[in-house]
C-alpha positions as semicolon CSV with decimal commas, in nm:
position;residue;x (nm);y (nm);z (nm)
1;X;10,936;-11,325;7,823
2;X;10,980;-11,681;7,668
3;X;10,607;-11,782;7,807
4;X;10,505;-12,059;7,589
5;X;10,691;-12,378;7,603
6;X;10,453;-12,615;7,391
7;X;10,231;-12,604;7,100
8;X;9,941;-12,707;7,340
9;X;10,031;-12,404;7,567
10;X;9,994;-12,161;7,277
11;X;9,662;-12,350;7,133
12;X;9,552;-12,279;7,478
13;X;9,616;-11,939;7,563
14;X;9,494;-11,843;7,258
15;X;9,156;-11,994;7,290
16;X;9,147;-11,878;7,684
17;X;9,254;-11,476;7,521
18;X;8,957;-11,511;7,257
19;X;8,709;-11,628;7,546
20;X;8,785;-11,373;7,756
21;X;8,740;-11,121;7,471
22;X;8,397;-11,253;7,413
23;X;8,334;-11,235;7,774
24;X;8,414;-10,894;7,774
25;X;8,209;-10,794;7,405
26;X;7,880;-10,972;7,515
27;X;7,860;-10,933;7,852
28;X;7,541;-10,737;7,963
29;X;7,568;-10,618;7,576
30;X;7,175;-10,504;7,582
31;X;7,286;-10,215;7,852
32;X;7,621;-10,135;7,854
33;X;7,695;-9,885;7,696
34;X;7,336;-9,637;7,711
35;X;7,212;-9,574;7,408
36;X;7,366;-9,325;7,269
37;X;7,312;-9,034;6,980
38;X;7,565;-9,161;6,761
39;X;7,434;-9,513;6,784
40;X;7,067;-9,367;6,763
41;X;7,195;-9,261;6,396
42;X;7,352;-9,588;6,247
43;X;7,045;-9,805;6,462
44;X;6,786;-9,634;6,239
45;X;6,944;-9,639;5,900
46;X;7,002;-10,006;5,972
47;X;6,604;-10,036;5,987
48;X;6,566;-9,814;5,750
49;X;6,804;-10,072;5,461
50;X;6,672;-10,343;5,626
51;X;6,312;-10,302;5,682
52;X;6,230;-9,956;5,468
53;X;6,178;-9,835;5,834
54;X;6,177;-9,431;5,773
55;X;6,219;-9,306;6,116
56;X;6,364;-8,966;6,085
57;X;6,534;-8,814;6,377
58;X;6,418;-8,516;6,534
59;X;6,711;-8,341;6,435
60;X;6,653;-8,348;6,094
61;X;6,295;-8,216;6,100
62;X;6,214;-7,899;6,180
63;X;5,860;-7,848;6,116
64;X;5,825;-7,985;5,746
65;X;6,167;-7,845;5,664
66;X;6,412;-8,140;5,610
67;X;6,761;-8,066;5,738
68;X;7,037;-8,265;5,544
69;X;7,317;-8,126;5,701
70;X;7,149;-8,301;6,039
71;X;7,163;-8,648;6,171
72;X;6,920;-8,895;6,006
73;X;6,778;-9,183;5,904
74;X;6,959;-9,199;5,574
75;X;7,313;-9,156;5,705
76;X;7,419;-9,042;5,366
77;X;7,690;-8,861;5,503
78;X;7,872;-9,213;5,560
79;X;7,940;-9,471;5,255
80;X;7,730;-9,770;5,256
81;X;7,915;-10,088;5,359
82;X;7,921;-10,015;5,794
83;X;7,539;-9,956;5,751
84;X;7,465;-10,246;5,534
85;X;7,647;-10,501;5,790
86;X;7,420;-10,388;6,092
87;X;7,176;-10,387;5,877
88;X;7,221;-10,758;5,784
89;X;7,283;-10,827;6,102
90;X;6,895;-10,699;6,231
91;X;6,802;-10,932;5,925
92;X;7,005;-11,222;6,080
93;X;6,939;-11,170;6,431
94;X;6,611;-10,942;6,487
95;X;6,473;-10,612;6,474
96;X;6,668;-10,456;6,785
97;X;6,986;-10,284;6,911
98;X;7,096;-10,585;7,057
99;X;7,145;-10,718;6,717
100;X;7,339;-10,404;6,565
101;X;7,571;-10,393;6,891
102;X;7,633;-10,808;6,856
103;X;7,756;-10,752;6,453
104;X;7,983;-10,502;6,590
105;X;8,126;-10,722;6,918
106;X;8,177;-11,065;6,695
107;X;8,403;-10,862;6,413
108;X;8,567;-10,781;6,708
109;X;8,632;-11,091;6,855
110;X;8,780;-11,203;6,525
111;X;9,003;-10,923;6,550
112;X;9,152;-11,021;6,869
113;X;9,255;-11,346;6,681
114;X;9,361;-11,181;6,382
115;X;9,583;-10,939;6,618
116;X;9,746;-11,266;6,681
117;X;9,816;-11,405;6,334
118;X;9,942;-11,020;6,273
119;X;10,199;-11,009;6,563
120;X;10,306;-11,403;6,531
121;X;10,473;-11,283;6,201
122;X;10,649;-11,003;6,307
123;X;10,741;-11,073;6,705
124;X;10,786;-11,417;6,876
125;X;10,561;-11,615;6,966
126;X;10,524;-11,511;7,363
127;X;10,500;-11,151;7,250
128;X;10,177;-11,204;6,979
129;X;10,015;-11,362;7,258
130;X;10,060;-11,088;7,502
131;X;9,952;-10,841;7,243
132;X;9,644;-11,030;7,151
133;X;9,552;-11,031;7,528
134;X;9,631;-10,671;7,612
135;X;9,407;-10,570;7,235
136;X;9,145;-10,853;7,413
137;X;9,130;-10,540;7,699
138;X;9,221;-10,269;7,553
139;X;8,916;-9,968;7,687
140;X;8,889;-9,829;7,378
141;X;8,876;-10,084;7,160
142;X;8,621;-10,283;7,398
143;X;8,400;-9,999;7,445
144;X;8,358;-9,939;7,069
145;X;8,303;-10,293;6,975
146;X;8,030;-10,290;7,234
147;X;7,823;-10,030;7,044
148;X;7,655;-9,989;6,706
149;X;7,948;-9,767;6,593
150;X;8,141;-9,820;6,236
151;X;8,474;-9,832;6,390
152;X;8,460;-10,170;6,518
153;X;8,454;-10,282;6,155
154;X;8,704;-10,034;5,988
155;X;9,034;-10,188;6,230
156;X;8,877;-10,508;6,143
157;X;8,865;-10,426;5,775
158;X;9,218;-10,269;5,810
159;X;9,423;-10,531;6,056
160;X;9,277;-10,842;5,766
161;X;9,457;-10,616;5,511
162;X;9,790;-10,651;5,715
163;X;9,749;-10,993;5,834
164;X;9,646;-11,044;5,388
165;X;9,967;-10,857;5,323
166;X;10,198;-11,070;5,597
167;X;10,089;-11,377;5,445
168;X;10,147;-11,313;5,082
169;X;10,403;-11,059;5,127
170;X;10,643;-11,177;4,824
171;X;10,338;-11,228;4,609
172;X;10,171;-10,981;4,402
173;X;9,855;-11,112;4,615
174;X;9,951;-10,972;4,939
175;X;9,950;-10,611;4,755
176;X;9,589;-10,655;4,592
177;X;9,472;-10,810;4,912
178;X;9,647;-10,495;5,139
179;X;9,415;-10,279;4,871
180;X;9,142;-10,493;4,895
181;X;9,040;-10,502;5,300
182;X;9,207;-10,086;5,286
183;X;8,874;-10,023;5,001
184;X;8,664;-10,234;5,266
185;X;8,791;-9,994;5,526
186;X;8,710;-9,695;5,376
187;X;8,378;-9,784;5,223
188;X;8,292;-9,876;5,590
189;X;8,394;-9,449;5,708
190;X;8,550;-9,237;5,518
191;X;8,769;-9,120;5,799
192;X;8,959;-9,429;5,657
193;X;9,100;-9,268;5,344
194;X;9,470;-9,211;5,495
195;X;9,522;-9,539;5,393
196;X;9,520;-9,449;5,041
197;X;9,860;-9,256;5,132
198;X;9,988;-9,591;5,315
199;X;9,930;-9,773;4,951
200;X;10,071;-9,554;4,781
201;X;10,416;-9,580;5,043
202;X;10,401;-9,931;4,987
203;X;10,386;-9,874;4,590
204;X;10,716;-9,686;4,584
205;X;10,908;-9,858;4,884
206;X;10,777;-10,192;4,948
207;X;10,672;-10,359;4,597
208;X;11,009;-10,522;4,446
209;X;10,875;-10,505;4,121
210;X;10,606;-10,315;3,894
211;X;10,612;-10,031;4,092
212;X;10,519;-9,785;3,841
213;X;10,181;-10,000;3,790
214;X;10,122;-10,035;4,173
215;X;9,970;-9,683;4,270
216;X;9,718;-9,703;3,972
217;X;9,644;-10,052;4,028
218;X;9,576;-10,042;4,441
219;X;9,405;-9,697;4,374
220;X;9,151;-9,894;4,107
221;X;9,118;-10,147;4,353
222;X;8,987;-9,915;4,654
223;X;8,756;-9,696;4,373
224;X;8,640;-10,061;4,248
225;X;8,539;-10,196;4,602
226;X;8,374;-9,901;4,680
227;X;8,151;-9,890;4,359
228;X;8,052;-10,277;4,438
229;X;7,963;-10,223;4,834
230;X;7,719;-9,952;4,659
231;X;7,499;-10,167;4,388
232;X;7,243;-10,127;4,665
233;X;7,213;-9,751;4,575
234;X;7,198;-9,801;4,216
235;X;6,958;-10,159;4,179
236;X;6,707;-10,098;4,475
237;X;6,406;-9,855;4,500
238;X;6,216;-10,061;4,785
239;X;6,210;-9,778;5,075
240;X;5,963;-9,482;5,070
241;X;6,171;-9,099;4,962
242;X;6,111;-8,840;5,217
243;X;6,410;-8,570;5,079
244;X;6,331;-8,328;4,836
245;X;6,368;-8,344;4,476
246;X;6,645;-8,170;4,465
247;X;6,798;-8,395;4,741
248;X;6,687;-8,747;4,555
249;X;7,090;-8,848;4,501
250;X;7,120;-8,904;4,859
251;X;6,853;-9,102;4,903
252;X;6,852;-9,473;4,943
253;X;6,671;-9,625;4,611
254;X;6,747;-9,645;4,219
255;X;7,011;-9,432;4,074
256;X;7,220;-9,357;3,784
257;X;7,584;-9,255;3,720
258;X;7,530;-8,881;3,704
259;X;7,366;-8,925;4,114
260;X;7,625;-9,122;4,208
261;X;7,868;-8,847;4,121
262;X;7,673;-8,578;4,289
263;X;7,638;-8,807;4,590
264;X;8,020;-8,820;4,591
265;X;8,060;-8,473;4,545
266;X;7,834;-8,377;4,885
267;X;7,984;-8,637;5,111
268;X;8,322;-8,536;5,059
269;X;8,209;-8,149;5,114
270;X;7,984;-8,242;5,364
271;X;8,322;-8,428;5,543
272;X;8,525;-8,213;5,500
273;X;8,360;-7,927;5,634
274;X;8,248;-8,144;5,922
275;X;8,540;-8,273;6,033
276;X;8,791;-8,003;5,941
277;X;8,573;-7,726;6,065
278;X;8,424;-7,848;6,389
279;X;8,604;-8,033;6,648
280;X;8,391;-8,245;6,887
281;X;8,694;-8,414;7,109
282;X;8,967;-8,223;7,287
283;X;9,323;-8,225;7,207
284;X;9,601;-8,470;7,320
285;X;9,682;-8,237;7,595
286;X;9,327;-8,150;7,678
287;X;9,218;-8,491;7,840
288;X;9,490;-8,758;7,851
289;X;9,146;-9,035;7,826
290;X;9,032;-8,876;7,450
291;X;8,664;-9,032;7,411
292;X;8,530;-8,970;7,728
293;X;8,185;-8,896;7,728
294;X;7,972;-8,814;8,033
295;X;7,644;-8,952;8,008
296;X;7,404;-9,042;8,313
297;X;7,638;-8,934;8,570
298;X;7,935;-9,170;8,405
299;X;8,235;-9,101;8,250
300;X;8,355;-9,424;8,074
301;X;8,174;-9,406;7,713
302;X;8,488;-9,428;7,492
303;X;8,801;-9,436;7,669
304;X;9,158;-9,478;7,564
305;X;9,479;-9,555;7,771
306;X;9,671;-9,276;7,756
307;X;9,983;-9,511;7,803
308;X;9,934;-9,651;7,465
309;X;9,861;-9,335;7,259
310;X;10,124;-9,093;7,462
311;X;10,375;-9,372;7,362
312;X;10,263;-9,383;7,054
313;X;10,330;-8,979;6,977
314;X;10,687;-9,074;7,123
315;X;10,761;-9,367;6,921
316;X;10,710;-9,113;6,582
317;X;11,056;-9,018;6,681
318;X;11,212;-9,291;6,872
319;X;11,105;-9,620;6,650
320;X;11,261;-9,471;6,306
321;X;11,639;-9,354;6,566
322;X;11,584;-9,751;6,702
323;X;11,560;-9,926;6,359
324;X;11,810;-9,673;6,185
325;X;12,098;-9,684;6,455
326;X;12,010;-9,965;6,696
327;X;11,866;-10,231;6,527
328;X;11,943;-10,165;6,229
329;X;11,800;-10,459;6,056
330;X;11,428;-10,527;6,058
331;X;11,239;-10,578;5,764
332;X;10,906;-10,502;5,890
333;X;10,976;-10,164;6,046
334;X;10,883;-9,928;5,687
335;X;10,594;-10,174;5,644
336;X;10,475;-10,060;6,008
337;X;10,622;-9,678;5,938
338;X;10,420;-9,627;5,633
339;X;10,085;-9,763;5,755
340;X;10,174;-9,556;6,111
341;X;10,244;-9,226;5,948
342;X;9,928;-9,088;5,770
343;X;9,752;-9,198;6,078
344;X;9,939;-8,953;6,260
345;X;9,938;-8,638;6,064
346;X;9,540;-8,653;6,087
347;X;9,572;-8,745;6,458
348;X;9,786;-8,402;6,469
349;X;9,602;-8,190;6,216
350;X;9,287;-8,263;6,395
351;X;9,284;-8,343;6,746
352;X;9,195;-8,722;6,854
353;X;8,804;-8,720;6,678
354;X;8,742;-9,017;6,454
355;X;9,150;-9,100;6,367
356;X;9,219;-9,291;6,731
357;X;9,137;-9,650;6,700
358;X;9,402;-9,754;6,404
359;X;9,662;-9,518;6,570
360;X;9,626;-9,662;6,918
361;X;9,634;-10,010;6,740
362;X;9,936;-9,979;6,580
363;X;10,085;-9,756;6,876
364;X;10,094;-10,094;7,076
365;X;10,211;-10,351;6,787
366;X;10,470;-10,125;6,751
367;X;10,615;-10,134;7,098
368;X;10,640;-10,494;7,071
369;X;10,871;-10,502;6,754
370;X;11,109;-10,347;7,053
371;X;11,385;-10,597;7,183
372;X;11,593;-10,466;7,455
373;X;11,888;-10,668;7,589
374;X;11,816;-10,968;7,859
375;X;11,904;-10,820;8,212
376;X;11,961;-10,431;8,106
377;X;11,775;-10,137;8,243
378;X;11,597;-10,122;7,911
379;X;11,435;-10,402;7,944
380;X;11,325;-10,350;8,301
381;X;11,135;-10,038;8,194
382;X;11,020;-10,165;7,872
383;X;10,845;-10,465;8,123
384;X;10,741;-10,219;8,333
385;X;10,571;-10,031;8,086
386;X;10,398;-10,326;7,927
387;X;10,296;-10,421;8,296
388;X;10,159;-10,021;8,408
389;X;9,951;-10,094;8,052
390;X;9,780;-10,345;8,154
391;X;9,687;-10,206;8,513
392;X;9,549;-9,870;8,321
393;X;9,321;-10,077;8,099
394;X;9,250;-10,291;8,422
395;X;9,112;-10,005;8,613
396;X;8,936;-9,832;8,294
397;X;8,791;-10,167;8,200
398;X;8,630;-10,205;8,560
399;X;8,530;-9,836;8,571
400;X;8,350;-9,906;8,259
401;X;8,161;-10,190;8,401
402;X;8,058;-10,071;8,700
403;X;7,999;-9,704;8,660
């Protein structure tokens, strides 16, 4: 796999890997994918912070009965920071979904590049490439950064935090940045907050020093980033109240300390009854794609290459029996255990749902820390299985497209 020969090969393919991620992110952007509910929700709270644009959705209205536990225009079931980007973003670019969906494409693009940096410090040089290409293509992640949906920005939010980390991994830095871009992450979705367990993992295995300061501190840092991506809520009263009194703390406008605390208090009941009581997406063995929506005759909304997250359910037991009794040295395999773990048990606990996109990340950055012997029968099916990946996203990419 030694691919790159030159410095001007690898300035190259990198620039040809981020182009052809762009390509595939902007392309006929306006119509692929349909609108869809989902996007319906985070398009109108965009106008909504951007423009005072109250819009309910006819979900939440029934008669002159207002519905909180419904889809609206409000979205106060998320946090703040996912909404506030598109939101800039209609600012920056226009009033239209066009503008939401482009916010959420160019984070991605940077991603791809990022993926890069990432893999460059843990795998050789040929490898990083190849993974930025096949994360350039991968279905699900190209199909999500093509729509107004917060995920786009939570792996970009959480792969800056690891590329932070890699960077300044022997400075205290690298651990307040990791905490950082994880409190960006979950202020983005809240379906984010297993990385709180991965900081705390790093706290007690990976920090050589202050370690009994290192849980409070990172924990401080996510509450702190949170509170700042939410001085909107607390300093700005310029869109119309449609809620009920008794409602106002959910509302966007001003607000004191003792709101803020109630508003807390019904998004994480309002979670966790949502997404521990109702399950919208089937199992791992119930549809080997995951996100697959049909809508107008297609099946292509959101899916996943089942290569990539199957082999990532194997590799819970097979990368920690590698490391321990093959490799046996590698001094980024607990870094990618502990941020791969808590991603898992929800991914088990609770189907596939909203806990995919950092676990089907990591699933293939973790097959590339993999080295088997030149000329073996390992390697010939580790090859073959990096080759049948990119065929699979090949043929979902075009079904996308077309149908």
């Amino acid at each position: 796999m030694q691919l790159v020969k030159s410095l001007g090969d690898k300035k190259f393919i990198i620039t040809t890997i981020i182009i052809l991620a762009a390509f595939l992110r902007l392309y006929n952007l306006m119509l692929k994918p349909p609108f869809i509910p989902d996007e319906e929700v985070y398009f109108r709270t965009a106008e909504y912070y951007a423009f005072g644009k109250t819009n309910p959705l006819y979900t939440q209205l029934v008669g002159d009965t207002v519905l909180i536990s419904q889809p609206n225009h409000v979205n106060y079931e998320h946090p703040l920071l996912g909404k506030l980007i598109f939101a800039f973003s209609l600012r920056l670019f226009g009033d239209s979904l066009f503008s939401a969906r482009l916010i959420s494409a160019l984070f991605n693009i940077v991603l791809v590049y990022i993926s890069y940096l990432i893999a460059k410090k843990i795998v050789r040089e040929d490898k990083a490439l190849l993974f930025s290409f096949l994360i350039s293509i991968d279905p699900l992640n190209v199909s999500l950064s093509r729509s107004a949906m917060l995920d786009s920005f939570c792996l970009f939010f959480f792969a800056s935090g690891i590329l932070a980390y890699l960077y300044a991994r022997d400075k205290n830095l690298g651990f307040i940045l990791l905490s950082v871009f994880f409190g960006l992450a979950i202020a983005v979705k809240l379906t984010m907050l297993p990385l709180i367990i991965t900081l705390i993992l790093f706290s007690i295995f990976e920090i050589k020093r202050n370690k009994i300061l290192s849980i409070p501190l990172s924990l401080s840092i996510v509450f702190l980033v949170f509170i700042i991506t939410y001085l909107p809520y607390f300093y700005l009263s310029t869109n119309e109240k449609i809620l009920p009194q008794e409602y106002h703390h959910l509302d966007y406008g001003t607000h004191n300390w003792n709101d803020f605390i109630n508003l807390l208090n019904w998004i994480f009941l309002y979670n966790f009854y949502w997404h521990l009581e109702k399950n919208f997406y089937p199992y791992l063995f119930e549809n080997p794609f995951f996100y697959t929506i049909q809508q107008n005759g297609a099946y292509q909304m959101f899916n996943a290459n089942p290569l990539i997250v199957y082999a990532g359910i194997a590799l819970l037991l097979i990368y920690p029996y590698y490391n321990t009794y093959i490799k046996k040295i590698n001094e980024n395999y607990r870094m990618l255990l502990w941020l791969f773990l808590p991603q898992a048990i929800l991914l088990f606990i609770r189907g596939l749902a909203w806990y995919l996109i950092i676990f089907d990340y990591l699933s293939l950055l973790i097959m590339f820390t993999f080295s088997p012997k030149h000329g073996t029968v390992s390697e010939f099916f580790y090859l073959l299985y990096l080759l049948l990946v990119f065929v699979v996203d090949t043929i979902l990419l075009v079904a996308y497209f077309l149908f």
